[in-house]
C-alpha positions in Angstrom: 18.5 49.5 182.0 18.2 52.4 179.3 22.0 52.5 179.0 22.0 48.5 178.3 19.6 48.3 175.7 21.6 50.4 173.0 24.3 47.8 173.8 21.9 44.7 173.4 20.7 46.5 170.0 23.9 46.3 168.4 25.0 42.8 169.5 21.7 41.1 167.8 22.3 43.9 165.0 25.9 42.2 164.4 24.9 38.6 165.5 22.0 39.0 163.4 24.3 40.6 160.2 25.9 37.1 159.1 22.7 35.2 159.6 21.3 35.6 156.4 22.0 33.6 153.3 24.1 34.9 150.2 22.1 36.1 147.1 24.3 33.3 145.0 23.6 31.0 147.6 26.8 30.0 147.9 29.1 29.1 151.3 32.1 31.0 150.8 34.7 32.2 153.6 38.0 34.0 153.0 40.7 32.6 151.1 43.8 31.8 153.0 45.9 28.9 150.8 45.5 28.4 146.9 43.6 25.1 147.4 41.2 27.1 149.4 41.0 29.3 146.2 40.7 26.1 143.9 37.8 25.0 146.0 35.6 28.3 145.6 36.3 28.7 142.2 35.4 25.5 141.2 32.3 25.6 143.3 31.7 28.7 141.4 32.8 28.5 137.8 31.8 25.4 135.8 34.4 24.2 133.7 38.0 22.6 134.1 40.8 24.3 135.9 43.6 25.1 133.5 46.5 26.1 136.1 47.0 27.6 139.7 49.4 29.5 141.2 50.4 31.5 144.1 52.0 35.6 143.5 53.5 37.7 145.9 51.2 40.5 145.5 51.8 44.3 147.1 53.3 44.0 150.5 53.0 41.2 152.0 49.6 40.1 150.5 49.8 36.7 148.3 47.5 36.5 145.8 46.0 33.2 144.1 45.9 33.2 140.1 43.5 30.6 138.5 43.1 30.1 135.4 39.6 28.1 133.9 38.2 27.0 130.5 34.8 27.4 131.0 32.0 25.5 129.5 32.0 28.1 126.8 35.3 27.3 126.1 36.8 31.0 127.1 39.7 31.1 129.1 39.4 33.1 132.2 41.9 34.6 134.5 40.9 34.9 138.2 43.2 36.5 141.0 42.4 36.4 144.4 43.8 37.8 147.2 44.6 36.3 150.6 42.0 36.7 152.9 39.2 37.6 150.2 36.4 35.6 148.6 35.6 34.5 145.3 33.6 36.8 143.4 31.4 35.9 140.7 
């Protein structure tokens, strides 16, 4: 029994881990297409989305370029890579 508890620890230690809510309190997941991207950063940004696109970033990682007018009326410039989330 003494050499399954250290196992048990970590599994409710890792189960446990993505359990909690964000400190935004947002539901975000990785990005994987741009209207995935579109999606978060609307949820996160208020304001109108100006333009979105898709790069070939370094390798073979894509990244997502989207561009907002925000309620202050800046333009702002976000790029996100595949497999990434939003960040505020």
């Amino acid at each position: 029994m003494s050499r399954l508890a250290p196992v048990v620890f970590l599994l409710i230690l890792l189960l446990a881990g993505g359990a909690g809510a964000r400190e935004d309190g947002a539901d975000r997941n990785p990005v994987w297409t741009l209207d995935e991207a579109v999606e978060q950063v609307e949820a996160l940004y208020p304001g109108r989305i100006l333009s979105a696109r898709e790069n070939d970033g370094e390798g073979s990682v894509r990244v997502f370029v989207v561009r907002i007018l925000t309620e202050n009326q800046e333009v702002r410039t976000l790029r996100i890579e595949q497999g990434t989330e939003v960040q505020r």
